[in-house]
ZARO-85534 format. One line per 4 residues: number of its first residue (from 0); their letters; for each residue x, y, z of C-alpha. Coordinates in Angstrom, 2 decimals, decimal comma. Layout:
// ZARO-85534
NUM	a	X/Y/Z  ...
END
This chain:
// ZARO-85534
0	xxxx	26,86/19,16/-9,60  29,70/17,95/-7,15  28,25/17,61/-3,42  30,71/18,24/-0,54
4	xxxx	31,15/15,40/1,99  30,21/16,60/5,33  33,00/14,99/7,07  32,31/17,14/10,15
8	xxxx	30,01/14,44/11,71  31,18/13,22/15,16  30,98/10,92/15,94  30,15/8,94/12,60
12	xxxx	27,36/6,95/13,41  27,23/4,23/10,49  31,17/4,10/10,80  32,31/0,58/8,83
16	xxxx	28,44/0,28/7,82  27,71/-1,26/4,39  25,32/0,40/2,71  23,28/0,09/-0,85
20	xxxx	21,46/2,68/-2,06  19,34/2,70/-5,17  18,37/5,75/-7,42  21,57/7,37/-6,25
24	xxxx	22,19/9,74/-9,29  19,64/12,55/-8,47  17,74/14,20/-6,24  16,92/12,76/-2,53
28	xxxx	19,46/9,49/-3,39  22,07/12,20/-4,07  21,79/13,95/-1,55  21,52/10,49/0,86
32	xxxx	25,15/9,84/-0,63  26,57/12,73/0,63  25,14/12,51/4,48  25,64/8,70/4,56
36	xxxx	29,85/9,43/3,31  29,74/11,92/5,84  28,48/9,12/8,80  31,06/6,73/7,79
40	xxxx	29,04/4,20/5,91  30,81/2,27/3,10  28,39/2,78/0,00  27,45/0,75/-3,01
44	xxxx	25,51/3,39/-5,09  22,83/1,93/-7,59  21,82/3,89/-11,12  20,65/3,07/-13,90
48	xxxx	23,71/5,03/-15,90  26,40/4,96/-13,72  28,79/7,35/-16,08  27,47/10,00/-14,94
52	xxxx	27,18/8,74/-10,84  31,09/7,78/-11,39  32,09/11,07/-12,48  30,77/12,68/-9,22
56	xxxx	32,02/10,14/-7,53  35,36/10,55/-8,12  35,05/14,34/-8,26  33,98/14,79/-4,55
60	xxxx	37,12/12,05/-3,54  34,45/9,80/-2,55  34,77/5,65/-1,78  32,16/3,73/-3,17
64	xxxx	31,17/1,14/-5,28  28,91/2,15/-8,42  26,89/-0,16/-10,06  25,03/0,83/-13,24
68	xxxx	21,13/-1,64/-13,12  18,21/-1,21/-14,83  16,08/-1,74/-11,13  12,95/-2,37/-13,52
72	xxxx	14,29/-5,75/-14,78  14,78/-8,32/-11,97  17,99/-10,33/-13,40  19,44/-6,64/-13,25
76	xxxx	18,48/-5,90/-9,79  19,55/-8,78/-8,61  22,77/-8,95/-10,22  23,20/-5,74/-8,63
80	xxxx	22,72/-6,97/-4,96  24,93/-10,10/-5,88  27,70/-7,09/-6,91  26,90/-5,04/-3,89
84	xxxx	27,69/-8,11/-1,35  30,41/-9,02/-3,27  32,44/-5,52/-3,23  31,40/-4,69/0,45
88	xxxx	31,59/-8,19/2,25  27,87/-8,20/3,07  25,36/-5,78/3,44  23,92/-3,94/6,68
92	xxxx	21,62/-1,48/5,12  19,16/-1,47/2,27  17,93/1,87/1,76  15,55/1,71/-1,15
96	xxxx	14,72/4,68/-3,15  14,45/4,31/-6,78  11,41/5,37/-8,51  9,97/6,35/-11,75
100	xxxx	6,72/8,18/-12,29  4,27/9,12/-15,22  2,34/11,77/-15,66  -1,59/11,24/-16,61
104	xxxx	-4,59/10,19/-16,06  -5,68/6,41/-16,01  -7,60/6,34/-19,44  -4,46/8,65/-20,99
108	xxxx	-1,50/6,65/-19,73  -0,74/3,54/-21,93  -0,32/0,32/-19,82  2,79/-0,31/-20,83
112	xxxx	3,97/2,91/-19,21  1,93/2,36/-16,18  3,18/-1,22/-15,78  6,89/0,12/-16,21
116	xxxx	6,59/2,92/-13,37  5,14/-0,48/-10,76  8,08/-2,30/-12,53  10,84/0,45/-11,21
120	xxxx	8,97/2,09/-7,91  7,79/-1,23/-6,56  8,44/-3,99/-8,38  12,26/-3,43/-8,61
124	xxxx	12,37/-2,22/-4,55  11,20/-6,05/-3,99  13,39/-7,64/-6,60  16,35/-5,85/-4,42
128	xxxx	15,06/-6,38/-0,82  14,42/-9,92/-1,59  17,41/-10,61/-2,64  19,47/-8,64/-0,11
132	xxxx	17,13/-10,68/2,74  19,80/-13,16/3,43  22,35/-10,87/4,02  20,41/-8,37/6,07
136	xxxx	19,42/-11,46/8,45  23,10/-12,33/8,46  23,84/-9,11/9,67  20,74/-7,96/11,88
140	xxxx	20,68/-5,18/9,44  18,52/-2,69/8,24  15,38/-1,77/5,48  14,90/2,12/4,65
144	xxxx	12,70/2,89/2,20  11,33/6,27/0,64  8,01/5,55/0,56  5,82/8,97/-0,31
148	xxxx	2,38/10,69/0,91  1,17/9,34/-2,07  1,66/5,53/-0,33  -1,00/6,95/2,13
152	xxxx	-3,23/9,61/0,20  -4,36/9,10/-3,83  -3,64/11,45/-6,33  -4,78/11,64/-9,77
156	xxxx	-2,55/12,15/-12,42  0,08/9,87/-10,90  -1,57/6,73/-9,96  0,48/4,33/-11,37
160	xxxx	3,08/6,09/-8,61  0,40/6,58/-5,76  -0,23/2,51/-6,55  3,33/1,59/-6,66
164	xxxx	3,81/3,36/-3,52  1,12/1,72/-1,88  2,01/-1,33/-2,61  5,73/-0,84/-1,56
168	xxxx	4,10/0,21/1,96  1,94/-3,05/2,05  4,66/-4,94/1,03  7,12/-3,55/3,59
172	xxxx	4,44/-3,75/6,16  4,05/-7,16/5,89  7,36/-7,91/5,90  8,47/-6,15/8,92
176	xxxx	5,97/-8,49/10,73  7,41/-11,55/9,22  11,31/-10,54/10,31  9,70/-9,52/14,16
180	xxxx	7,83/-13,12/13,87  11,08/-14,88/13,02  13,43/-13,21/15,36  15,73/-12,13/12,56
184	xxxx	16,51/-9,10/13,89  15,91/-7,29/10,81  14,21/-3,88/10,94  12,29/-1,83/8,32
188	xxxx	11,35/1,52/8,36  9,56/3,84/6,08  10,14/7,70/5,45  6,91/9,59/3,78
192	xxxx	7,40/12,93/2,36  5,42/15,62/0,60  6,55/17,38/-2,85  10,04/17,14/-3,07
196	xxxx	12,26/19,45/-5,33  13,64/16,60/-7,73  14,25/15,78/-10,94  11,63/12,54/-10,99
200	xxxx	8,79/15,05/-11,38  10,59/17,27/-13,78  11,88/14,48/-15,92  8,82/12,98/-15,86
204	xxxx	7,67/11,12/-18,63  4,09/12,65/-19,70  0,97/10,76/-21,36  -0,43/14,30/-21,91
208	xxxx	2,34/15,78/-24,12  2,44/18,39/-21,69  4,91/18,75/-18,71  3,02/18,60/-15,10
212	xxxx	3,06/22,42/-14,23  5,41/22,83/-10,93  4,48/22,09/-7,64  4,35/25,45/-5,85
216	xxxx	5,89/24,38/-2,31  8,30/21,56/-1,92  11,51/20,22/0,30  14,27/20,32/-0,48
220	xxxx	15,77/16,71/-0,72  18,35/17,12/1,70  15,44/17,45/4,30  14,32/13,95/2,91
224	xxxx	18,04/12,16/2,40  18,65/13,23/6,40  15,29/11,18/7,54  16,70/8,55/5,60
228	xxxx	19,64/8,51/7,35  18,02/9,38/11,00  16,07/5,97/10,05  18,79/4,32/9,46
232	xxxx	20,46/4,99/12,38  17,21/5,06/14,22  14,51/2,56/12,78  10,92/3,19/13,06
236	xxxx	8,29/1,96/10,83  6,73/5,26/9,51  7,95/8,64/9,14  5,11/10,83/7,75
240	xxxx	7,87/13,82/7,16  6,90/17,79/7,23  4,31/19,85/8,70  2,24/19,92/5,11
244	xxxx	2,64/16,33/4,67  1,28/15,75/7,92  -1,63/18,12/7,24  -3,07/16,52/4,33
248	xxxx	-2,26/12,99/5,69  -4,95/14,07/8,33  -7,26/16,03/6,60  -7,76/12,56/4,34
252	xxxx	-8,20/10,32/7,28  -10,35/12,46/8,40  -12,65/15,43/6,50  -12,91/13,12/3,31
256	xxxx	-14,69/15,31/1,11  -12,21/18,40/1,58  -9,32/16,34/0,95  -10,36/15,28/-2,03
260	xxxx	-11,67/18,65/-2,63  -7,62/19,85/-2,56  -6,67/16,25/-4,36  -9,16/17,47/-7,03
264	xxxx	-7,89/21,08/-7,22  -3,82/19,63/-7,30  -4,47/17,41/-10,05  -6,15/20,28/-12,41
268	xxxx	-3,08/22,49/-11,03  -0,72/19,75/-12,17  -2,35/19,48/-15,40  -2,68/23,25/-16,35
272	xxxx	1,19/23,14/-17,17  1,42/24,58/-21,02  5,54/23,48/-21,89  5,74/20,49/-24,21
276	xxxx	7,40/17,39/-22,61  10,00/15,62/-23,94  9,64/12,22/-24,83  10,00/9,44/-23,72
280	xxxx	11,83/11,43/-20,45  12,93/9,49/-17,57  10,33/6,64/-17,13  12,34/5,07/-20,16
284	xxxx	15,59/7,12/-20,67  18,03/7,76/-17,72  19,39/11,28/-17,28  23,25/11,24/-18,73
288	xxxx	24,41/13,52/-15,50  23,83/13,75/-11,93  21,34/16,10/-10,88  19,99/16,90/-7,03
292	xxxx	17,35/19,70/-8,11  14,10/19,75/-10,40  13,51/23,37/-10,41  10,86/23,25/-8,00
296	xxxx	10,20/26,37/-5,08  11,89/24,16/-2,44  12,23/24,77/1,69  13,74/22,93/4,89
300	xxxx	10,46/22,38/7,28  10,02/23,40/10,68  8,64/19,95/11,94  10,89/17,38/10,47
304	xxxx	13,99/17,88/12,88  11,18/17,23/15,89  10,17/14,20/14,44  13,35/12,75/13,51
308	xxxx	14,41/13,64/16,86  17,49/15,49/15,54  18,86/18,56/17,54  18,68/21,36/15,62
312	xxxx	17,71/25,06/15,41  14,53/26,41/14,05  14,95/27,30/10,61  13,19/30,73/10,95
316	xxxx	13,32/31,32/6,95  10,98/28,21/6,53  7,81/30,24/6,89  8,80/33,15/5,06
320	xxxx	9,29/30,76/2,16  6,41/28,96/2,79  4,28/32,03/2,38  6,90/33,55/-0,46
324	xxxx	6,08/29,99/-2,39  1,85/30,03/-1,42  1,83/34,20/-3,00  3,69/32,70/-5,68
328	xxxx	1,02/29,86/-6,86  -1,90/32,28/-6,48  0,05/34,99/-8,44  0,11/32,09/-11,02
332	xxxx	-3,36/30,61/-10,42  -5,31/33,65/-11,31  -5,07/33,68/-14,91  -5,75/30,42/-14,63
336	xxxx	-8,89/30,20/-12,81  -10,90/29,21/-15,35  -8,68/25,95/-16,07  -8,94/25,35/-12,08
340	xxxx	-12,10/25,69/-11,20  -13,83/22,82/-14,13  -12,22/19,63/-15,41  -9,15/20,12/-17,84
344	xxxx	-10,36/17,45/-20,72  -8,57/14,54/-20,94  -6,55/13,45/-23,79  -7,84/10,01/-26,07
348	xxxx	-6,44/7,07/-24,83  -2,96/5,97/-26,51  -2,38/3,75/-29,45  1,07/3,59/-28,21
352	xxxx	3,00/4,20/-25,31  6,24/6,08/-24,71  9,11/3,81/-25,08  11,40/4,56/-28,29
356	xxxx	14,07/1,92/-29,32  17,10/2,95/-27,62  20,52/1,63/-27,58  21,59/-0,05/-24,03
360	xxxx	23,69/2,06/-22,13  27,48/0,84/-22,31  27,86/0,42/-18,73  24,61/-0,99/-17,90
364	xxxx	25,05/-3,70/-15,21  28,51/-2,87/-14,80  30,10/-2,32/-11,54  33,34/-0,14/-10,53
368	x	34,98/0,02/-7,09
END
């Protein structure tokens, strides 16, 4: 899918900026590419396949450096920052938003595959930020990270995500205070979003056999890539982003038992899906093209231009969706009350996880200008 550069920005805020991105081939790091071309930010775009990265690339007419990594191994992610700083002189901004996800519960997901989605969500976000630190105190610059309602609220059937995610906000936390104690000027902010229509979800490797049925509201990831960029430009620490993400982020520091109530009712959703996943999907195997969309009923959102402080009209279509997307799921969920109202069982636990030998992709940990 080729993205058209908005180069109708004025003036272009992140103008000579140097910029690396990671998980730049799909969904919300796709769509970041586009808005941070269009602010004048000079880009070194991290993938794990970068064929397919390249080829959009160079089919939109855009200048950037694209550097295939593996962000789940740490010689690899460093490498890549080494290549980034090399190709743009330095770098400015960091803006963090790989991640990998699989789908099951704790006793069905085998630890290997849990221990690979920490590896790539937070694991591999450290490996890069730590080794970008010197050059982002060099430069005063910047920390942007995608963090994710689920780095503030648990939810079963992802929790080697929701614990990633947590960690990556502990992590960041922490170091925001260091950089403020040491004077280094550095600043690092957070963006937290609801269901997003991507492919990480969709792709989704599954412990179940089963794909996780689809969300029935989401944003779309442009909504997400432009709080990136509004951070960016603007730091602040947290972003929780969207009227619905803010909801349930307060209904679970507050009303405990009916948040959990809906955490409970979302996870047998989830797990009601009846279409056979494909293994191992993306927790293991990269995607061989680019790909902004996972399918998912997806929306702009009323609140997020307020918070990000961004001028814009009221999308007046967002509530019509909103309800379009709610009539929907309960279309859907009434066959399937039976399934949503009790448990679903679980499946044994694994003798194996879902890795299958695979060869290494031929451009892995290359980099081209």
């Amino acid at each position: 899918m080729i993205l058209p550069i908005d180069r109708h920005v004025a003036p272009q805020r992140l103008r000579g900026r140097r910029v690396l991105l990671t998980g730049a081939s799909s969904g919300v790091g796709l769509a970041a590419t586009r808005l941070l071309a269009g602010e004048g930010a000079r880009l070194a775009l991290v993938a794990r396949r970068g064929d397919g990265l390249r080829r959009t690339i160079e089919e939109e007419g855009l200048d950037a450096v694209v550097i295939a990594a593996d962000l789940g191994e740490r010689a690899e992610a460093e490498r890549a920052v080494d290549r980034a700083a090399e190709a743009l002189g330095g770098i400015d901004v960091v803006v963090s938003n790989a991640a990998a996800a699989v789908f099951g519960h704790v006793s069905e997901v085998h630890p290997d595959d849990f221990d690979r989605t920490v590896a790539v969500t937070f694991t591999g976000a450290v490996d890069v930020i730590r080794a970008a630190l010197p050059h982002l105190r060099a430069s005063r610059g910047t920390i942007v990270a995608t963090g994710s309602l689920m780095a503030r609220v648990p939810l079963p059937t992802w929790s080697s995500y929701a614990a990633a995610k947590h960690a990556l906000r502990g992590f960041l936390g922490s170091l925001a205070l260091e950089e403020r104690e040491q004077g280094t000027g550095v600043r690092v902010a957070m963006v937290h979003p609801g269901p997003i229509d991507t492919p990480l979800f969709a792709n989704a490797s599954s412990a179940t056999g089963r794909k996780p049925r689809v969300a029935p509201d989401a944003y779309r990831p442009e909504v997400v890539a432009r709080a990136l960029v509004e951070a960016v430009v603007r730091p602040r620490a947290e972003i929780v982003l969207g009227g619905e993400t803010r909801l349930l982020d307060l209904l679970h520091a507050g009303p405990r038992p009916l948040a959990s109530a809906i955490l409970m009712f979302i996870d047998r959703w989830y797990r009601s899906g009846d279409e056979d996943a494909t293994a191992p999907g993306a927790l293991w195997q990269a995607p061989h093209a680019t790909q902004l969309s996972g399918g998912v009923p997806s929306r702009g959102s009323l609140l997020a231009p307020l918070q990000l402080r961004v001028r814009a009209a009221p999308d007046v279509r967002v509530p019509v969706a909103v309800a379009l997307h709610l009539l929907r799921a309960a279309r859907t969920a009434v066959p399937l009350a039976g399934r949503l109202t009790r448990p679903i069982p679980e499946q044994p636990p694994p003798d194996a996880g879902l890795r299958r030998p695979a060869p290494r992709p031929a451009d892995a940990g290359q980099v081209t200008l």
